[in-house]
C-alpha positions as protocol buffer text, in pm:
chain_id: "A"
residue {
  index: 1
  type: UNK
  ca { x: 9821 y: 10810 z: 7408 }
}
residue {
  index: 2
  type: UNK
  ca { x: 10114 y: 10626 z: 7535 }
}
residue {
  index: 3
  type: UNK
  ca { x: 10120 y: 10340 z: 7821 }
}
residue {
  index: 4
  type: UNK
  ca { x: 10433 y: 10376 z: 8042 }
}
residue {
  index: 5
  type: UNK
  ca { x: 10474 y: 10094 z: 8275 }
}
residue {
  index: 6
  type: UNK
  ca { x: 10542 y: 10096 z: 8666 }
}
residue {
  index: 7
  type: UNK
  ca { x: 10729 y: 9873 z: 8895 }
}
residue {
  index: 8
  type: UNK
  ca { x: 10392 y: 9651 z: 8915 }
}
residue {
  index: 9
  type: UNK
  ca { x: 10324 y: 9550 z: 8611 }
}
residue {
  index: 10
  type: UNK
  ca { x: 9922 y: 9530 z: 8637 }
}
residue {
  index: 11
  type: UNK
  ca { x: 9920 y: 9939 z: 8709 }
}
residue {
  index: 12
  type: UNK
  ca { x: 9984 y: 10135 z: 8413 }
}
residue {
  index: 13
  type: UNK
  ca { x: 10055 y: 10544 z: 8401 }
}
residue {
  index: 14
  type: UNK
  ca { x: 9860 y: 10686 z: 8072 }
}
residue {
  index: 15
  type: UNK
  ca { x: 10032 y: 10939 z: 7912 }
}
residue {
  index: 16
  type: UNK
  ca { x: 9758 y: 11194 z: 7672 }
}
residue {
  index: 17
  type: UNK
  ca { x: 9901 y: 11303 z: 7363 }
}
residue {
  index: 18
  type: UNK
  ca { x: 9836 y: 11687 z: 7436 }
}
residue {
  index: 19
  type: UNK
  ca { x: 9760 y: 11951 z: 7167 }
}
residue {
  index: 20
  type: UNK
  ca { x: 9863 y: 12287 z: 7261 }
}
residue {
  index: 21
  type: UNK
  ca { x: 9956 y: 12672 z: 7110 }
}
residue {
  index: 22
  type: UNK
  ca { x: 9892 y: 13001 z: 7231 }
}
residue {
  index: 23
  type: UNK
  ca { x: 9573 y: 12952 z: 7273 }
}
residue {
  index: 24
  type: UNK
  ca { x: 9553 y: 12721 z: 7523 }
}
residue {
  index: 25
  type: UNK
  ca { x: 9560 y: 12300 z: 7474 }
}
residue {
  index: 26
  type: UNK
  ca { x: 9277 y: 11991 z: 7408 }
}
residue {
  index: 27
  type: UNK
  ca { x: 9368 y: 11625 z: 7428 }
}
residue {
  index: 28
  type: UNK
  ca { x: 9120 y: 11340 z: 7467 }
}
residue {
  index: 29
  type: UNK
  ca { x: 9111 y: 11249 z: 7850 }
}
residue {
  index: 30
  type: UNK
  ca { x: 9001 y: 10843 z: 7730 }
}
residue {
  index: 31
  type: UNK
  ca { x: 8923 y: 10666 z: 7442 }
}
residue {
  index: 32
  type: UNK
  ca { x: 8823 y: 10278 z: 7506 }
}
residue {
  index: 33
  type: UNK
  ca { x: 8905 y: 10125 z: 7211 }
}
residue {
  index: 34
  type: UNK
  ca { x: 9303 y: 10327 z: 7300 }
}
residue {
  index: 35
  type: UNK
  ca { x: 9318 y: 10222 z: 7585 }
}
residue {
  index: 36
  type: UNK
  ca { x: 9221 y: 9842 z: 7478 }
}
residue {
  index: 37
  type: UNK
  ca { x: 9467 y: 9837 z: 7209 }
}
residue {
  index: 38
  type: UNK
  ca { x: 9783 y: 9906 z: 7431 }
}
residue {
  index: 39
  type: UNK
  ca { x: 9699 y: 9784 z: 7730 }
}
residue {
  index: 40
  type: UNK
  ca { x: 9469 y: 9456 z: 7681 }
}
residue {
  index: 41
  type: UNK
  ca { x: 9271 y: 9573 z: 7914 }
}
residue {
  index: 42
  type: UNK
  ca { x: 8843 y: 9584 z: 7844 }
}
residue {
  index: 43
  type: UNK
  ca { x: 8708 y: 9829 z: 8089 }
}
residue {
  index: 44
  type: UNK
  ca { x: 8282 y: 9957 z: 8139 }
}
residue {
  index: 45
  type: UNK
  ca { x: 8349 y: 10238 z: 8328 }
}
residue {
  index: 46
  type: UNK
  ca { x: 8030 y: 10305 z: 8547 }
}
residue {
  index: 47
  type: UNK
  ca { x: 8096 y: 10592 z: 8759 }
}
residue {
  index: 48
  type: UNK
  ca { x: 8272 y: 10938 z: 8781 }
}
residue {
  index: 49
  type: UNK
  ca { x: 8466 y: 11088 z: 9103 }
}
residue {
  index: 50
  type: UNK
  ca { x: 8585 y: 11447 z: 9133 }
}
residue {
  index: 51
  type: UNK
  ca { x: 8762 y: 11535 z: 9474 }
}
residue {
  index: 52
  type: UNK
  ca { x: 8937 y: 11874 z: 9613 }
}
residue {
  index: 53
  type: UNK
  ca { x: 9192 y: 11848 z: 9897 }
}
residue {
  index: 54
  type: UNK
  ca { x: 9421 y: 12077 z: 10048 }
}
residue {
  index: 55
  type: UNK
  ca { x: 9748 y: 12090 z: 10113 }
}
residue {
  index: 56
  type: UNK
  ca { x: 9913 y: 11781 z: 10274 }
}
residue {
  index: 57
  type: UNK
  ca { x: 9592 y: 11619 z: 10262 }
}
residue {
  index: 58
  type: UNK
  ca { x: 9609 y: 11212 z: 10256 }
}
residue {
  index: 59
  type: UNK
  ca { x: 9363 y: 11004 z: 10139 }
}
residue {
  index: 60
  type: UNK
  ca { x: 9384 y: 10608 z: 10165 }
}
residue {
  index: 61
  type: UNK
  ca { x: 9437 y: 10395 z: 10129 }
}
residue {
  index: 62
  type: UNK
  ca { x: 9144 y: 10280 z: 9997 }
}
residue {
  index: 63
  type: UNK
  ca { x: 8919 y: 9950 z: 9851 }
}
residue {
  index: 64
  type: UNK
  ca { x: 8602 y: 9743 z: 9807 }
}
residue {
  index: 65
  type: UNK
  ca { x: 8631 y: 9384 z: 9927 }
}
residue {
  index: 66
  type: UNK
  ca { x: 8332 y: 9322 z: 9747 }
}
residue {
  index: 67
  type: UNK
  ca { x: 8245 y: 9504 z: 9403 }
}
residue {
  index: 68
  type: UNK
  ca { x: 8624 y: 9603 z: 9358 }
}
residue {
  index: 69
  type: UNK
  ca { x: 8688 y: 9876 z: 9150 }
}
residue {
  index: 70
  type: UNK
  ca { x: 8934 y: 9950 z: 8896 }
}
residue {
  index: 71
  type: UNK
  ca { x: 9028 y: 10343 z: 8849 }
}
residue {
  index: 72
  type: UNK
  ca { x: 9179 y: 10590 z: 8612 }
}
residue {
  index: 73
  type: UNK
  ca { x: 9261 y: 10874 z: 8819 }
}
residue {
  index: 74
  type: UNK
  ca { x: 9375 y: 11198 z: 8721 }
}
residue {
  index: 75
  type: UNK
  ca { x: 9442 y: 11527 z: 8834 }
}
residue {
  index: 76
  type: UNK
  ca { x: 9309 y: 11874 z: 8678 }
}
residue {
  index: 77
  type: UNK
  ca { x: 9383 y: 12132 z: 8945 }
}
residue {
  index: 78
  type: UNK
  ca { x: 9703 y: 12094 z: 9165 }
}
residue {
  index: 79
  type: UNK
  ca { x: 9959 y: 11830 z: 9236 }
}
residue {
  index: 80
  type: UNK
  ca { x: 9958 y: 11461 z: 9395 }
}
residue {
  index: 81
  type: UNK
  ca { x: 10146 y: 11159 z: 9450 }
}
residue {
  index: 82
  type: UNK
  ca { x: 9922 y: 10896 z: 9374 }
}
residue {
  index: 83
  type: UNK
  ca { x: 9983 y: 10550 z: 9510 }
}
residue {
  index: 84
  type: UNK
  ca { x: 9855 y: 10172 z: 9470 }
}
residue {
  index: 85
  type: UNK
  ca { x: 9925 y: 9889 z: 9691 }
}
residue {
  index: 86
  type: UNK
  ca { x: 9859 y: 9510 z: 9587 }
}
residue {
  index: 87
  type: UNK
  ca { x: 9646 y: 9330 z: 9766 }
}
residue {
  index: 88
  type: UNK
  ca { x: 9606 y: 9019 z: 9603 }
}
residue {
  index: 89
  type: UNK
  ca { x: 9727 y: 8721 z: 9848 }
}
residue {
  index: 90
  type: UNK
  ca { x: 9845 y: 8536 z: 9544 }
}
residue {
  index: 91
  type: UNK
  ca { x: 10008 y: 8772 z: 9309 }
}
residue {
  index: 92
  type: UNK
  ca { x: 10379 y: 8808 z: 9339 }
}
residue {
  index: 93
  type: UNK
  ca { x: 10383 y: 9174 z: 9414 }
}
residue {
  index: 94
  type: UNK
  ca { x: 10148 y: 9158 z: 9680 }
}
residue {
  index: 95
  type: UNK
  ca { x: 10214 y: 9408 z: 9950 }
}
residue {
  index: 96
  type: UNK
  ca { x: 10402 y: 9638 z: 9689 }
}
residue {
  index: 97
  type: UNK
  ca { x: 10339 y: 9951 z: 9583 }
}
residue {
  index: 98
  type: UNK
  ca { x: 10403 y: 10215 z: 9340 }
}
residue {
  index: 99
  type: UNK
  ca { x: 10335 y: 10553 z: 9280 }
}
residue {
  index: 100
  type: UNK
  ca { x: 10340 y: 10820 z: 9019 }
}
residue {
  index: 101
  type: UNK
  ca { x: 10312 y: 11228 z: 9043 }
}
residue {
  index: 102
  type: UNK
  ca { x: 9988 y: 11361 z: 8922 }
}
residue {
  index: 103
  type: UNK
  ca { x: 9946 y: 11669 z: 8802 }
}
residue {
  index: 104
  type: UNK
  ca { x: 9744 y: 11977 z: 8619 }
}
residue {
  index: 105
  type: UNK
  ca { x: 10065 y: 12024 z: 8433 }
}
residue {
  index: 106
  type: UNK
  ca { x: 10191 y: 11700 z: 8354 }
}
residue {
  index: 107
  type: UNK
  ca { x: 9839 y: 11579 z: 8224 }
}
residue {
  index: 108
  type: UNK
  ca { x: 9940 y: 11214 z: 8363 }
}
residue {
  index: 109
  type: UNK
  ca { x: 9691 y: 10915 z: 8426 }
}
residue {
  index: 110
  type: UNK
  ca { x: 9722 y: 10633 z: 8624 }
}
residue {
  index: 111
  type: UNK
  ca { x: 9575 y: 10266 z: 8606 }
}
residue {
  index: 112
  type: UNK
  ca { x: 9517 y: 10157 z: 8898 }
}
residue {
  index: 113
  type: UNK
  ca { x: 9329 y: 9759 z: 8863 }
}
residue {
  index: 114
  type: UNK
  ca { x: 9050 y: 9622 z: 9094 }
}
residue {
  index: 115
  type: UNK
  ca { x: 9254 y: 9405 z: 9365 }
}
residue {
  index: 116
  type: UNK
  ca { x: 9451 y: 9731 z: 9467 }
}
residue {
  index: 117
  type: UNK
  ca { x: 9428 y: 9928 z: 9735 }
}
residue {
  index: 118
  type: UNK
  ca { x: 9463 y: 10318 z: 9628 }
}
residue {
  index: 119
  type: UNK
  ca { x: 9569 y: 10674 z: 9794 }
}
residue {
  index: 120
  type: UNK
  ca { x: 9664 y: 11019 z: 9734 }
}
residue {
  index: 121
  type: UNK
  ca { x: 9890 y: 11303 z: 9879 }
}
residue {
  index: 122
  type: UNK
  ca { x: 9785 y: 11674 z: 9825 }
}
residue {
  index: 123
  type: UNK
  ca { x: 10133 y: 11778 z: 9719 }
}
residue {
  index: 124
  type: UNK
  ca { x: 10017 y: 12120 z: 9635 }
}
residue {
  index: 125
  type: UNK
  ca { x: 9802 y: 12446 z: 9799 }
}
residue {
  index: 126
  type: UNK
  ca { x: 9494 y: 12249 z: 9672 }
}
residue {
  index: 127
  type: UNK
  ca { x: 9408 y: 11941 z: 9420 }
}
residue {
  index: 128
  type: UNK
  ca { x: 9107 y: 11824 z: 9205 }
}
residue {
  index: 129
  type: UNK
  ca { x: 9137 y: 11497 z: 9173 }
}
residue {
  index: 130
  type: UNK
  ca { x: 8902 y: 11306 z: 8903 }
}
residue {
  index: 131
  type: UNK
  ca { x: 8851 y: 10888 z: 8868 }
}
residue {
  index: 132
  type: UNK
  ca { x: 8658 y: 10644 z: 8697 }
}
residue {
  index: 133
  type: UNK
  ca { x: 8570 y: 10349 z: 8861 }
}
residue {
  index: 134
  type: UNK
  ca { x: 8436 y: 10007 z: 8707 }
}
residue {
  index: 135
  type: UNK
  ca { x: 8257 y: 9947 z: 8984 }
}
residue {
  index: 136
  type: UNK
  ca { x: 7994 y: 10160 z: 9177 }
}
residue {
  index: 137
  type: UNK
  ca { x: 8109 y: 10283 z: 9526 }
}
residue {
  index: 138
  type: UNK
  ca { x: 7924 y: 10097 z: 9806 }
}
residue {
  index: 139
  type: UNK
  ca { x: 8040 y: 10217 z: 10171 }
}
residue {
  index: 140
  type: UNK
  ca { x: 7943 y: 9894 z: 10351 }
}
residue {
  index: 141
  type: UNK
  ca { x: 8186 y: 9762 z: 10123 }
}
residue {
  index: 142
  type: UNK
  ca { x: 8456 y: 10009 z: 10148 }
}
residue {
  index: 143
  type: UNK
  ca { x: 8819 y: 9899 z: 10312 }
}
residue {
  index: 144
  type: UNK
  ca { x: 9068 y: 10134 z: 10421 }
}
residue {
  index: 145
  type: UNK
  ca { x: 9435 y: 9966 z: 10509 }
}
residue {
  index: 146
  type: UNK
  ca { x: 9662 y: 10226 z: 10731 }
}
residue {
  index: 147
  type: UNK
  ca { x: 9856 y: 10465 z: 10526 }
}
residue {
  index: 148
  type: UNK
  ca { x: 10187 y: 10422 z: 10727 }
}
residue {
  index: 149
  type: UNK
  ca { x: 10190 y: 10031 z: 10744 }
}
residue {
  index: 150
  type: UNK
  ca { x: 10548 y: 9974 z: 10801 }
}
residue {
  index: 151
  type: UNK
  ca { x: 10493 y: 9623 z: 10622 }
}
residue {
  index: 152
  type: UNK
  ca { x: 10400 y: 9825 z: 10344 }
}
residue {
  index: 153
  type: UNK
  ca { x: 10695 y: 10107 z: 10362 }
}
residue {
  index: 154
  type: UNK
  ca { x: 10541 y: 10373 z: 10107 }
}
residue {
  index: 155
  type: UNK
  ca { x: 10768 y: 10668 z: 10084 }
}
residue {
  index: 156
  type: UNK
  ca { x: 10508 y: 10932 z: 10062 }
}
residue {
  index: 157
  type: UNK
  ca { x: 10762 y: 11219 z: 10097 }
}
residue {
  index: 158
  type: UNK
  ca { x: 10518 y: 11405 z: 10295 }
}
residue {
  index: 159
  type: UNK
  ca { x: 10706 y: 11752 z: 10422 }
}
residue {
  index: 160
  type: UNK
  ca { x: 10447 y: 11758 z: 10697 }
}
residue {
  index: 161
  type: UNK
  ca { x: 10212 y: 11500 z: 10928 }
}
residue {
  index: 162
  type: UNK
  ca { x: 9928 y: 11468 z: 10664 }
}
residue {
  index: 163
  type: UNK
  ca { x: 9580 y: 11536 z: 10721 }
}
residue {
  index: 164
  type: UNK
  ca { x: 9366 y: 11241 z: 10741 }
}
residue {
  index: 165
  type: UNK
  ca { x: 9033 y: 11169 z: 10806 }
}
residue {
  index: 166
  type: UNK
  ca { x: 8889 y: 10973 z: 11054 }
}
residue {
  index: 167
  type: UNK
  ca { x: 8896 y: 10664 z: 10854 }
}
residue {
  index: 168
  type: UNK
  ca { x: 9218 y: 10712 z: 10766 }
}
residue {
  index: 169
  type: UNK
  ca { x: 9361 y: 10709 z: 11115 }
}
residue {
  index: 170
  type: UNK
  ca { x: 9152 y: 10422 z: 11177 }
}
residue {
  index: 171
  type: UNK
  ca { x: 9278 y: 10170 z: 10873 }
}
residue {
  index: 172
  type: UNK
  ca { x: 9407 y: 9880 z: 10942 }
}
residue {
  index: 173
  type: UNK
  ca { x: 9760 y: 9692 z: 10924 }
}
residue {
  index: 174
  type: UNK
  ca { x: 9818 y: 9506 z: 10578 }
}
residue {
  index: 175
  type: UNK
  ca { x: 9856 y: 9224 z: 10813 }
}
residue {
  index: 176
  type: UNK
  ca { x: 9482 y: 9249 z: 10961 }
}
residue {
  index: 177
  type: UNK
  ca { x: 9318 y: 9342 z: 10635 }
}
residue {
  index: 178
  type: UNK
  ca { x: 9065 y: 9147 z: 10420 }
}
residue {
  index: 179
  type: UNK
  ca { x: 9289 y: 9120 z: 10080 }
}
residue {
  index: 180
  type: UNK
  ca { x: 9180 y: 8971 z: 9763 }
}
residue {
  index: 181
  type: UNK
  ca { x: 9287 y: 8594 z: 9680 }
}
Protein backbone atom coordinates (compact mmCIF):
# COMPACT_ATOMS: atom_id res chain seq x y z
CA UNK A 1 0.00 0.00 0.00
CA UNK A 2 1.27 3.39 -0.74
CA UNK A 3 -0.25 6.90 0.55
CA UNK A 4 -0.02 9.57 -2.23
CA UNK A 5 -0.93 12.92 -1.03
CA UNK A 6 -3.44 15.57 -2.58
CA UNK A 7 -3.52 19.28 -2.68
CA UNK A 8 -5.33 19.09 0.93
CA UNK A 9 -3.26 17.58 2.97
CA UNK A 10 -5.93 15.84 5.44
CA UNK A 11 -7.33 13.69 2.18
CA UNK A 12 -5.12 11.02 1.18
CA UNK A 13 -5.43 8.74 -2.27
CA UNK A 14 -4.48 4.92 -1.22
CA UNK A 15 -2.73 3.24 -3.69
CA UNK A 16 -3.18 -1.16 -3.26
CA UNK A 17 -0.18 -2.97 -4.05
CA UNK A 18 -1.94 -5.27 -6.75
CA UNK A 19 -0.95 -8.91 -7.50
CA UNK A 20 -1.71 -9.95 -10.89
CA UNK A 21 -0.79 -12.79 -13.91
CA UNK A 22 -2.79 -14.47 -16.34
CA UNK A 23 -5.00 -15.51 -14.19
CA UNK A 24 -6.52 -12.68 -13.06
CA UNK A 25 -5.23 -10.28 -9.81
CA UNK A 26 -5.87 -10.16 -5.61
CA UNK A 27 -4.68 -7.28 -3.48
CA UNK A 28 -5.94 -6.51 0.03
CA UNK A 29 -8.68 -3.70 -0.35
CA UNK A 30 -7.62 -2.42 3.70
CA UNK A 31 -5.57 -3.41 6.33
CA UNK A 32 -5.88 -1.10 9.64
CA UNK A 33 -2.83 -1.48 11.16
CA UNK A 34 -1.42 -0.22 7.01
CA UNK A 35 -3.25 2.21 6.89
CA UNK A 36 -2.26 3.47 10.62
CA UNK A 37 1.31 3.15 9.98
CA UNK A 38 1.48 5.63 6.93
CA UNK A 39 -1.04 7.74 7.49
CA UNK A 40 -1.43 8.36 11.45
CA UNK A 41 -4.67 8.01 11.08
CA UNK A 42 -6.84 5.37 13.75
CA UNK A 43 -10.04 4.61 12.01
CA UNK A 44 -13.35 1.96 13.44
CA UNK A 45 -14.94 1.65 10.39
CA UNK A 46 -18.72 0.93 11.16
CA UNK A 47 -20.50 0.71 8.00
CA UNK A 48 -20.28 -0.44 4.30
CA UNK A 49 -21.79 1.50 1.09
CA UNK A 50 -22.03 0.02 -2.40
CA UNK A 51 -23.66 2.38 -5.10
CA UNK A 52 -24.31 1.95 -9.08
CA UNK A 53 -24.80 5.09 -11.22
CA UNK A 54 -24.98 5.70 -14.75
CA UNK A 55 -23.44 7.65 -16.97
CA UNK A 56 -22.97 11.37 -16.11
CA UNK A 57 -24.55 10.70 -12.94
CA UNK A 58 -23.55 13.32 -9.98
CA UNK A 59 -23.78 12.69 -6.62
CA UNK A 60 -23.03 15.44 -3.85
CA UNK A 61 -21.97 16.83 -2.46
CA UNK A 62 -22.58 15.29 0.52
CA UNK A 63 -22.20 15.37 4.76
CA UNK A 64 -23.43 14.82 8.32
CA UNK A 65 -23.40 17.92 10.49
CA UNK A 66 -23.79 15.75 13.26
CA UNK A 67 -22.13 12.13 13.41
CA UNK A 68 -19.63 13.14 10.54
CA UNK A 69 -18.23 10.51 8.71
CA UNK A 70 -14.94 9.78 7.43
CA UNK A 71 -14.81 7.50 4.05
CA UNK A 72 -12.61 5.30 1.99
CA UNK A 73 -14.24 5.16 -1.22
CA UNK A 74 -13.46 3.11 -4.05
CA UNK A 75 -14.57 2.05 -7.24
CA UNK A 76 -14.95 -1.72 -8.60
CA UNK A 77 -17.03 -1.38 -11.74
CA UNK A 78 -16.61 1.77 -14.01
CA UNK A 79 -14.99 5.13 -13.75
CA UNK A 80 -15.42 8.39 -11.43
CA UNK A 81 -14.03 11.57 -10.45
CA UNK A 82 -14.32 11.64 -6.93
CA UNK A 83 -14.23 14.92 -5.09
CA UNK A 84 -13.95 16.41 -1.38
CA UNK A 85 -14.57 19.86 -0.32
CA UNK A 86 -13.41 21.30 3.22
CA UNK A 87 -15.72 22.41 5.32
CA UNK A 88 -14.10 23.20 8.36
CA UNK A 89 -14.56 27.13 9.17
CA UNK A 90 -11.15 27.09 10.73
CA UNK A 91 -8.86 25.03 8.67
CA UNK A 92 -6.83 26.85 6.11
CA UNK A 93 -8.13 25.01 3.12
CA UNK A 94 -11.57 25.51 3.87
CA UNK A 95 -13.71 25.88 0.82
CA UNK A 96 -11.05 23.83 -1.27
CA UNK A 97 -11.30 20.91 -2.93
CA UNK A 98 -9.62 18.13 -4.59
CA UNK A 99 -10.30 15.31 -6.55
CA UNK A 100 -8.87 12.10 -7.82
CA UNK A 101 -10.07 9.55 -10.79
CA UNK A 102 -11.47 6.36 -9.50
CA UNK A 103 -11.48 3.51 -11.21
CA UNK A 104 -12.00 -0.54 -11.79
CA UNK A 105 -8.69 -0.32 -13.52
CA UNK A 106 -6.64 1.88 -11.62
CA UNK A 107 -7.62 0.10 -8.23
CA UNK A 108 -7.27 3.73 -6.50
CA UNK A 109 -8.68 4.73 -2.95
CA UNK A 110 -9.38 7.83 -1.60
CA UNK A 111 -9.41 9.29 2.08
CA UNK A 112 -11.73 11.42 2.40
CA UNK A 113 -11.81 12.76 6.60
CA UNK A 114 -15.01 13.59 8.62
CA UNK A 115 -15.32 17.59 8.25
CA UNK A 116 -15.53 17.14 4.34
CA UNK A 117 -18.10 17.38 2.23
CA UNK A 118 -17.88 14.47 -0.60
CA UNK A 119 -19.22 13.75 -4.37
CA UNK A 120 -18.89 11.71 -7.35
CA UNK A 121 -19.16 11.92 -11.25
CA UNK A 122 -20.18 8.73 -13.25
CA UNK A 123 -17.42 9.20 -15.79
CA UNK A 124 -18.22 5.97 -17.42
CA UNK A 125 -21.48 3.82 -19.05
CA UNK A 126 -22.05 2.75 -15.38
CA UNK A 127 -20.06 2.76 -11.83
CA UNK A 128 -20.08 0.71 -8.54
CA UNK A 129 -18.97 2.72 -6.18
CA UNK A 130 -18.02 1.14 -2.57
CA UNK A 131 -17.20 3.29 0.97
CA UNK A 132 -16.62 2.84 4.44
CA UNK A 133 -17.79 5.23 6.70
CA UNK A 134 -16.76 5.79 10.52
CA UNK A 135 -19.83 6.91 11.23
CA UNK A 136 -23.38 5.39 10.64
CA UNK A 137 -25.54 7.27 8.03
CA UNK A 138 -28.41 9.17 9.71
CA UNK A 139 -30.67 11.17 7.07
CA UNK A 140 -31.96 13.78 9.55
CA UNK A 141 -28.45 14.48 9.75
CA UNK A 142 -27.46 14.43 6.22
CA UNK A 143 -26.19 17.92 4.40
CA UNK A 144 -25.93 18.34 0.84
CA UNK A 145 -23.94 21.77 -0.33
CA UNK A 146 -24.74 22.59 -4.28
CA UNK A 147 -22.48 20.86 -6.63
CA UNK A 148 -21.83 23.98 -8.86
CA UNK A 149 -21.12 26.55 -5.99
CA UNK A 150 -19.18 29.05 -7.87
CA UNK A 151 -17.45 29.92 -4.39
CA UNK A 152 -16.37 26.53 -4.55
CA UNK A 153 -15.25 26.35 -8.48
CA UNK A 154 -14.84 22.39 -8.81
CA UNK A 155 -13.87 21.54 -12.31
CA UNK A 156 -15.88 18.44 -12.67
CA UNK A 157 -15.15 18.12 -16.44
CA UNK A 158 -18.55 16.91 -16.95
CA UNK A 159 -19.06 16.42 -21.04
CA UNK A 160 -22.76 16.71 -20.33
CA UNK A 161 -25.43 18.52 -17.67
CA UNK A 162 -25.15 15.73 -14.97
CA UNK A 163 -27.90 13.89 -13.58
CA UNK A 164 -28.78 14.79 -10.15
CA UNK A 165 -31.20 13.95 -7.81
CA UNK A 166 -33.56 15.94 -6.21
CA UNK A 167 -31.37 16.72 -3.35
CA UNK A 168 -28.79 17.52 -5.38
CA UNK A 169 -30.51 20.32 -7.21
CA UNK A 170 -31.68 21.45 -4.00
CA UNK A 171 -28.09 21.86 -1.98
CA UNK A 172 -27.20 24.74 -0.77
CA UNK A 173 -24.45 27.59 -1.42
CA UNK A 174 -21.11 27.00 0.63
CA UNK A 175 -22.05 30.35 1.84
CA UNK A 176 -25.55 29.20 3.45
CA UNK A 177 -24.33 25.85 4.68
CA UNK A 178 -23.90 24.53 8.26
CA UNK A 179 -19.87 23.81 8.11
CA UNK A 180 -17.88 22.31 10.80
CA UNK A 181 -15.79 24.72 13.23
Amino acid sequence: MKIIPTAIPDVMVVEPTVFGDARGFFFESFNTRRFTELTGITTNFVQDNHSRSARNVLRGLHYQIQHPQGKLVRVTAGEVLDIAVDIRKNSPTFGKWTGTVLSAENKLQMWIPAGFAHGFLVRSEYAEFLYKTTDYWMAEHERCILWNDPAIGIDWRAEVAPLLSAKDVNGKLLADAEVFP
